[in-house]
C-alpha positions in Angstrom: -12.7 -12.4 23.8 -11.9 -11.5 20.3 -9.1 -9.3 19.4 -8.6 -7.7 16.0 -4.9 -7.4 14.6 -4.0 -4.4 14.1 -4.3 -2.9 10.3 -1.6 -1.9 8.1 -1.4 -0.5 4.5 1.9 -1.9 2.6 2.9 0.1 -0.7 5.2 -2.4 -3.0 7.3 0.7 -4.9 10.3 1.6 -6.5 12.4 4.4 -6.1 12.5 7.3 -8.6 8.7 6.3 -9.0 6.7 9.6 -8.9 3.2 7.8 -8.9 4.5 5.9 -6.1 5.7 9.4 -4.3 1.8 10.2 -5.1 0.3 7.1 -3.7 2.6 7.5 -0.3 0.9 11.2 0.6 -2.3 9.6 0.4 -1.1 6.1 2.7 0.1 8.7 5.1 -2.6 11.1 5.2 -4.9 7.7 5.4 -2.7 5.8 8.1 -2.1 9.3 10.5 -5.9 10.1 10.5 -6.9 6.5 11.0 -4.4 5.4 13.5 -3.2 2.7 10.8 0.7 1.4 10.6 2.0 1.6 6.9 4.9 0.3 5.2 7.0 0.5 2.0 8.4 -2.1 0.5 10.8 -1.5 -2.4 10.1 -4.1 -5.7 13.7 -3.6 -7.1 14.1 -6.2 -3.2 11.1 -8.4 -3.8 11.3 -12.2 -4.8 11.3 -13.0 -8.9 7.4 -13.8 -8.6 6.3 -10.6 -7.0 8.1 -8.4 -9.6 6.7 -10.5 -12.4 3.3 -10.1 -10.8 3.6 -6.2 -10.0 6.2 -4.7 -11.7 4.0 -3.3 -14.6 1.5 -2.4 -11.8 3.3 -0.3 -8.7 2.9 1.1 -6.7 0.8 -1.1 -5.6 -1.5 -1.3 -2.2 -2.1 -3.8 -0.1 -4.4 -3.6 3.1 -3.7 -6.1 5.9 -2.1 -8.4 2.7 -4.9 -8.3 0.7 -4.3 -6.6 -3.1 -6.4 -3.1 -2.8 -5.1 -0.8 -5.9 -2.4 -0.3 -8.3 -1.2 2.7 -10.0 -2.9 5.2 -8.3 -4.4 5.2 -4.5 -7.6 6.7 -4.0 -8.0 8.3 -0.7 -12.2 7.1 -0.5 -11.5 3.6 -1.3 -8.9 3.2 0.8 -11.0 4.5 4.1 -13.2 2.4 3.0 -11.4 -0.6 3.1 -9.8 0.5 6.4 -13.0 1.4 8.4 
């Protein structure tokens, strides 16, 4: 019997970020019509390697771990990646 884990959208952000204010309506609208958990994760708490990796790039979205999008979230790719 296999069982999938469930899915989950994380958003590495910054507060005071307004592209990352724009990238959250979309992860919500996404995650409530989907049935998906999301999370938020503020880079300003990340280790020194993740903010030298993202911190030119946030927000940036993650699905199930996996790197999906920076700077801006697009609603279509990310049902896509979800369904």
């Amino acid at each position: 019997m296999s069982h999938e884990s469930p899915r989950v959208i994380t958003m590495l952000g910054k507060p005071g970020c307004h592209l990352c204010d724009e990238a959250l309506k979309v992860i919500e609208t996404v995650a409530a019509d989907l049935g998906v958990r999301y999370e938020v994760r503020d880079i300003t708490h990340a280790s020194q390697e993740e903010r030298d990796e993202y911190w030119d790039k946030i927000p940036v979205t993650f699905v199930d771990g996996v790197q999906h999008d920076f700077w801006r979230v697009s609603e279509k790719r990310l049902r896509a990646a979800l369904s």
